[in-house]
NUZAZA-208631 format. One record per atom (N, C-alpha, C): residue in one letter; x, y, z. Coordinates in pm, 1 decimal, always signed. Atoms other than C-alpha are relative to their C-alpha. Layout:
BEGIN
+---------+----------+----------+----------+
: residuo :        X :        Y :        Z :
+---------+----------+----------+----------+
:       A :        X :        Y :        Z :
...
+---------+----------+----------+----------+
//
This chain:
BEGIN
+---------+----------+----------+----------+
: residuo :        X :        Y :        Z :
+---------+----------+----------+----------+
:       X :     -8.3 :   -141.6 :    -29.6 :
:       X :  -1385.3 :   -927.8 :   +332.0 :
:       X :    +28.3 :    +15.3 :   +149.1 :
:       X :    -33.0 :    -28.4 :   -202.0 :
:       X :  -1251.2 :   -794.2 :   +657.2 :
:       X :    -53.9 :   +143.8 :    +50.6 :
:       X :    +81.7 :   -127.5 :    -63.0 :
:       X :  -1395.6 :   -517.6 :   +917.9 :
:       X :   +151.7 :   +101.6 :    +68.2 :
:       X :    -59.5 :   -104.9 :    -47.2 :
:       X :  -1212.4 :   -219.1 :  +1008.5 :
:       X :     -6.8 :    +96.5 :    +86.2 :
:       X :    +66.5 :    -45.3 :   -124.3 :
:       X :  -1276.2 :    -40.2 :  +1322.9 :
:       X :    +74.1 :   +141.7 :    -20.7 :
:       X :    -76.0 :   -187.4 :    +26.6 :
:       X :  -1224.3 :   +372.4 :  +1279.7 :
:       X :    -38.0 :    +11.1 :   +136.9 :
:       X :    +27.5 :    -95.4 :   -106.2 :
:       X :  -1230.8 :   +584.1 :  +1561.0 :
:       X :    -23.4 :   +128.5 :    -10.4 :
:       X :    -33.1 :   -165.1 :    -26.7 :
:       X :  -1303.3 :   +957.7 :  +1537.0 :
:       X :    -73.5 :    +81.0 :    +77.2 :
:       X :    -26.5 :   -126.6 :    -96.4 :
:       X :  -1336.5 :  +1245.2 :  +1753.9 :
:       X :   -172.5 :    -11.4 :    -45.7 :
:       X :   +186.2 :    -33.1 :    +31.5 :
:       X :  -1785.7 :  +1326.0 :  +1761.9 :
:       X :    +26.7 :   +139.2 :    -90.8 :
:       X :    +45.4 :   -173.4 :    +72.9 :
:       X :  -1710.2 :  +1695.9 :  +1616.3 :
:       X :    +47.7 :    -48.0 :   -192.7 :
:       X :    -59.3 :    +99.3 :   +111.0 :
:       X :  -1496.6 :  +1467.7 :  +1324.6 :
:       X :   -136.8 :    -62.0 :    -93.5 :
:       X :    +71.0 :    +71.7 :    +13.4 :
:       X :  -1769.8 :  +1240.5 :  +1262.3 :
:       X :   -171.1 :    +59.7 :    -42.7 :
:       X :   +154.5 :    -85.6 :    +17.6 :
:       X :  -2078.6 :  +1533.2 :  +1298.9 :
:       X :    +11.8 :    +69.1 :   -130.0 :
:       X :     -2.4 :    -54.8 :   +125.9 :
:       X :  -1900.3 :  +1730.2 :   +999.2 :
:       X :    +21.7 :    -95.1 :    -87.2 :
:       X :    +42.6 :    +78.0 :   +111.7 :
:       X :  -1882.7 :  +1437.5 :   +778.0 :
:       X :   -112.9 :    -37.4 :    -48.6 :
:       X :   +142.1 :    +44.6 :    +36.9 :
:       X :  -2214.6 :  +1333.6 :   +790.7 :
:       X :    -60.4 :   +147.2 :    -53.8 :
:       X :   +112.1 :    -86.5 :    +71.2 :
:       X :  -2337.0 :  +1673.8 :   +736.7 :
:       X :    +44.9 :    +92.1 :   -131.5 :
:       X :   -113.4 :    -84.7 :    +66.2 :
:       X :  -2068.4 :  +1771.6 :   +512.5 :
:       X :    -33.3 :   -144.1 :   -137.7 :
:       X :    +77.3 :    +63.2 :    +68.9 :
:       X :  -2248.7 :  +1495.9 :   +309.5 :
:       X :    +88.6 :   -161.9 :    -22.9 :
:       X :    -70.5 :    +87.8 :    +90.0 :
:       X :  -1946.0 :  +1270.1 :   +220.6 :
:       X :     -3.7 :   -129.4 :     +5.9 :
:       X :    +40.3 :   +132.9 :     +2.0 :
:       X :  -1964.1 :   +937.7 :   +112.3 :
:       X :   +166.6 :    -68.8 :    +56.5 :
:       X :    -72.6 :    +56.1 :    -57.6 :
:       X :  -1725.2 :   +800.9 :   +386.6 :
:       X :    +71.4 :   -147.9 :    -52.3 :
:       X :    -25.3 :   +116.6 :    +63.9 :
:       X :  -1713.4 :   +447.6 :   +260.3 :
:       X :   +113.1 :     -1.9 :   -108.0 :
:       X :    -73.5 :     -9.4 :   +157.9 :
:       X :  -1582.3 :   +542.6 :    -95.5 :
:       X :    +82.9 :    +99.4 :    +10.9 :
:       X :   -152.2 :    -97.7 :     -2.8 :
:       X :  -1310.1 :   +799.1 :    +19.7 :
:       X :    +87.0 :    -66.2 :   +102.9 :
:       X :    -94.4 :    +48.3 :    -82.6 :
:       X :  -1158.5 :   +553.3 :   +266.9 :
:       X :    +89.6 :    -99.8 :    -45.8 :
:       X :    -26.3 :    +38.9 :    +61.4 :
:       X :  -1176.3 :   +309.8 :    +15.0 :
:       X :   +158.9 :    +69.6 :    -58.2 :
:       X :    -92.8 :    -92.2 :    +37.6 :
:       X :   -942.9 :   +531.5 :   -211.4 :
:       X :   +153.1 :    +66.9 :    +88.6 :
:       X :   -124.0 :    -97.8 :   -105.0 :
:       X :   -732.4 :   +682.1 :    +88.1 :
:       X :    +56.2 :   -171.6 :    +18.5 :
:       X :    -53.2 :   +126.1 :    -53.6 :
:       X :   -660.8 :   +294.5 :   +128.9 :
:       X :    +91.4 :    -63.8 :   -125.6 :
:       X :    -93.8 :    +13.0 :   +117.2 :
:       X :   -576.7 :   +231.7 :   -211.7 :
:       X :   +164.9 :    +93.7 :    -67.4 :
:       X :   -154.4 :   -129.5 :    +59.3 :
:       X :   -338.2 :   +528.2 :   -283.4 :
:       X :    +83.6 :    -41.0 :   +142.9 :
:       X :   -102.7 :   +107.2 :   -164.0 :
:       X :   -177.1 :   +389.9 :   +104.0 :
:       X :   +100.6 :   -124.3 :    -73.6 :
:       X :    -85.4 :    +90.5 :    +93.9 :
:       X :    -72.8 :    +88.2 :    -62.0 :
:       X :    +32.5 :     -7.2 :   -161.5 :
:       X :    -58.7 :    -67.6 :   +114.6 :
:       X :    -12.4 :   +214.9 :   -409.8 :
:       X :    +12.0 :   +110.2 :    -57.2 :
:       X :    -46.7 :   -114.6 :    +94.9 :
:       X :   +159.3 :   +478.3 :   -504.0 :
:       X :    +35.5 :    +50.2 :    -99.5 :
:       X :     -3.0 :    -16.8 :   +140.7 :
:       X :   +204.2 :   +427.6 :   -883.9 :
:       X :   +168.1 :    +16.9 :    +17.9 :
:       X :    -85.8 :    +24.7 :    +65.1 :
:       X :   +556.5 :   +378.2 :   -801.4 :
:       X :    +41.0 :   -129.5 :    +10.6 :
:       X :    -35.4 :   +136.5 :    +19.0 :
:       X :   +729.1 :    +54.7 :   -869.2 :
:       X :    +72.6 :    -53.5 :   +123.0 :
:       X :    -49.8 :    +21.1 :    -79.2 :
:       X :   +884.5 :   -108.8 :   -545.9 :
:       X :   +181.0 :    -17.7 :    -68.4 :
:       X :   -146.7 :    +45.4 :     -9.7 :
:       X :  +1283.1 :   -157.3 :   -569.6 :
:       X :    +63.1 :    -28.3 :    +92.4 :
:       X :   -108.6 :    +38.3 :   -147.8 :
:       X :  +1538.9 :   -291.6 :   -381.6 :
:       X :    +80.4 :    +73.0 :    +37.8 :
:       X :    -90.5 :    -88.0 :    -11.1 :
:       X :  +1786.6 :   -134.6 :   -176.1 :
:       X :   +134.3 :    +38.8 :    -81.3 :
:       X :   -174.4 :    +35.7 :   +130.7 :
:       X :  +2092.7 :   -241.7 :   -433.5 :
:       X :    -77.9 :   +106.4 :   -103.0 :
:       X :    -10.8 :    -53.3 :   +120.6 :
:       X :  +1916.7 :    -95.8 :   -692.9 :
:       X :    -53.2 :   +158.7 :    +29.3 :
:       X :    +13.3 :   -130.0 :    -58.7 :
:       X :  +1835.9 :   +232.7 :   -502.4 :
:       X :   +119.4 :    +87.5 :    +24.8 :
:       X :   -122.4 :    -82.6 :     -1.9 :
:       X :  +2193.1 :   +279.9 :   -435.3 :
:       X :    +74.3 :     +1.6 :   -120.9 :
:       X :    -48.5 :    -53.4 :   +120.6 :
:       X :  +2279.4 :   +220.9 :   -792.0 :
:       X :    -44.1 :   +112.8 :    -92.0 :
:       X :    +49.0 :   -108.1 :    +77.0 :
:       X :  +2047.6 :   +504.1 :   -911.8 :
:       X :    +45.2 :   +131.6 :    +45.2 :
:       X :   -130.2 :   -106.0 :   -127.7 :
:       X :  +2215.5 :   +728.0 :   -633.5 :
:       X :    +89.5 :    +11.7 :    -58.2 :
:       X :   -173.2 :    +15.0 :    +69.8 :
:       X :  +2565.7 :   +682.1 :   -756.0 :
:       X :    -45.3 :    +10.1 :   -153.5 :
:       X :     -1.9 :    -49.6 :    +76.8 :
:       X :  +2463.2 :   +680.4 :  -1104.3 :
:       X :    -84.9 :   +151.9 :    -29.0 :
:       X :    +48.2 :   -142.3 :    -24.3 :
:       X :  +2286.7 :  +1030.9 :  -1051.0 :
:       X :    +96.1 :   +107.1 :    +41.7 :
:       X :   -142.5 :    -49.9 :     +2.2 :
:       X :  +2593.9 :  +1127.8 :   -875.7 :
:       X :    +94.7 :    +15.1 :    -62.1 :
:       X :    -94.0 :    -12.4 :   +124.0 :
:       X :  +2797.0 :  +1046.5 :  -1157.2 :
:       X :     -1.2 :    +64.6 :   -117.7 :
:       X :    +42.1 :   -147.7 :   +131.0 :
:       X :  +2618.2 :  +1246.6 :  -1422.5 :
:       X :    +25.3 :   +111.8 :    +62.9 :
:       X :     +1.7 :   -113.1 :    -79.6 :
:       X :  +2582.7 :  +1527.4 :  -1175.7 :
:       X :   +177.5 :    +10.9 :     +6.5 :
:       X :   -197.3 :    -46.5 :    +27.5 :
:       X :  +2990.2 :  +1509.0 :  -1148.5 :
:       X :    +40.0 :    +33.9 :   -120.8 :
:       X :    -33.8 :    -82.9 :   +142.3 :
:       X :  +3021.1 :  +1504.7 :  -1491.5 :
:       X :    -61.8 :    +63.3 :   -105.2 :
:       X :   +107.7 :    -77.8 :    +55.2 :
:       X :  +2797.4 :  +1772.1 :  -1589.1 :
:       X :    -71.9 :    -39.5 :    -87.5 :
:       X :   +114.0 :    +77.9 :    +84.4 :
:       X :  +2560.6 :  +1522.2 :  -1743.5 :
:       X :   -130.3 :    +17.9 :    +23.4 :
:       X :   +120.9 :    -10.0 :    -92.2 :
:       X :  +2276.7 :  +1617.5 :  -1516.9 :
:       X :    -54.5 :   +140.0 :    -57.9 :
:       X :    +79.7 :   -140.7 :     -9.1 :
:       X :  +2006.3 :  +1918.8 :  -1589.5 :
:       X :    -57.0 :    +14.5 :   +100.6 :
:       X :    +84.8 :    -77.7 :   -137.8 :
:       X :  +1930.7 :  +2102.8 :  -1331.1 :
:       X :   -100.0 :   +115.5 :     +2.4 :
:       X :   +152.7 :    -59.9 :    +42.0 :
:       X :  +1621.5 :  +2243.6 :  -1240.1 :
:       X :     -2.7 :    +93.9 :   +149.0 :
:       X :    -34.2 :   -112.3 :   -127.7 :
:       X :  +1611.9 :  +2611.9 :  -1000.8 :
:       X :   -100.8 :    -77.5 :    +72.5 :
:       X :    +69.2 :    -31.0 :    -89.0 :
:       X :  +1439.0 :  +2621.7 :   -687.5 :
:       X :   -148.9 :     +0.2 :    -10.0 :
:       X :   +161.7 :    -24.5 :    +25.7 :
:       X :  +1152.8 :  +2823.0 :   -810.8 :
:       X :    -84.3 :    -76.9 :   -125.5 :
:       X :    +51.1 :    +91.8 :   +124.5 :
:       X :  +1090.4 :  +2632.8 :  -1159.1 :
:       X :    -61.0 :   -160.5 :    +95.6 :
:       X :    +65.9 :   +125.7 :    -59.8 :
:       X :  +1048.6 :  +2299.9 :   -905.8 :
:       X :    -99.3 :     +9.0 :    +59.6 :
:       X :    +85.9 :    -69.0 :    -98.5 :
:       X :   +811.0 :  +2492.2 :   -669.1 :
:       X :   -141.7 :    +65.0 :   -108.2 :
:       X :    +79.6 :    -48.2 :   +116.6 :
:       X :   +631.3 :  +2635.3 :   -998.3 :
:       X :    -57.1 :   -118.0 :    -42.8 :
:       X :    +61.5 :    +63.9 :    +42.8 :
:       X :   +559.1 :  +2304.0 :  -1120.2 :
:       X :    -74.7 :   -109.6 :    +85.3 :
:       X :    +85.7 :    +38.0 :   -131.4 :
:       X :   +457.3 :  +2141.0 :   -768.9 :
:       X :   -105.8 :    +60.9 :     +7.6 :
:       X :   +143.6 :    -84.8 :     +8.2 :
:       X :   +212.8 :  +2433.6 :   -741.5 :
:       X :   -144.4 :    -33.1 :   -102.6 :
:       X :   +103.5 :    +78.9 :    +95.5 :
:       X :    +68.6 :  +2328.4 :  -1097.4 :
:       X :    -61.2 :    -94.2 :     -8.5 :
:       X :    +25.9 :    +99.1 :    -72.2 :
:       X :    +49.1 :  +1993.7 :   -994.7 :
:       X :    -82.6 :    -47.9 :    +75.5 :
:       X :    +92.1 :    -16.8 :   -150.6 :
:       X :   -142.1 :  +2031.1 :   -685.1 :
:       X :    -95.7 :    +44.7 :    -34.3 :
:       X :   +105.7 :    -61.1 :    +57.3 :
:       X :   -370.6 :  +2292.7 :   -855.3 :
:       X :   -113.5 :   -102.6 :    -82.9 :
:       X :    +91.8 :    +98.5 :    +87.8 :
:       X :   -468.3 :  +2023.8 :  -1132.5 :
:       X :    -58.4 :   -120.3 :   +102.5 :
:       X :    +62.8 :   +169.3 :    -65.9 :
:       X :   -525.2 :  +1699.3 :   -867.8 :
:       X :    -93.9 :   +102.1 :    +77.0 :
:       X :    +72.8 :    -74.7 :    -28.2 :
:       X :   -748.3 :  +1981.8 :   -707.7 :
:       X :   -141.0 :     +9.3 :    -80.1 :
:       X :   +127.1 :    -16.8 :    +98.8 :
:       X :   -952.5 :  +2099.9 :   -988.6 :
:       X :    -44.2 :   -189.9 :    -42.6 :
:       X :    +66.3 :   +131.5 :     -8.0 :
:       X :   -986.0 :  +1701.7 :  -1030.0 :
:       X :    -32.1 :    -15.3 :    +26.6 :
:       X :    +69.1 :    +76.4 :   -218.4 :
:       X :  -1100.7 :  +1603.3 :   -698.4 :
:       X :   -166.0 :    +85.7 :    +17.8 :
:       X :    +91.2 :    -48.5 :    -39.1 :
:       X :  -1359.4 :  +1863.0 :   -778.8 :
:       X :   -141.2 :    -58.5 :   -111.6 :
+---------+----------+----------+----------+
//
């Protein structure tokens, strides 16, 4: 196991403690979701083949497209639910 040296600010450090949270086990977590993000690593080759083939549907109206507000509508939902989770 290895040591990790934090630094924070005293006003930082006074509202955690009294703000109850179990520091340990949310740094944990903030460390895990850091190095995994549940998506799969790829290479750059195969980053620019999903590009170009995205581009190529999208040219030939193979692609569904999704408005503005419908993407912004379901971000919102999104956010709301990992919220009500977290609680």
């Amino acid at each position: 196991m290895q040591t990790i040296k934090l630094e924070l600010e005293d006003n930082i450090y006074q509202n955690i403690v009294k703000s109850g949270i179990d520091i340990q086990s949310k740094f944990k977590e903030f460390l895990f979701d850091l190095v995994d993000d549940s998506y799969p690593a790829i290479s750059t080759k195969e980053a620019k083949e999903r590009v170009a083939k995205a581009v190529e549907e999208y040219t030939n109206g193979n692609m569904k497209t999704v408005s503005h507000d419908d993407v912004w509508a379901e971000v919102d939902a999104h956010a709301k639910n990992k919220i009500a989770d977290s609680l």
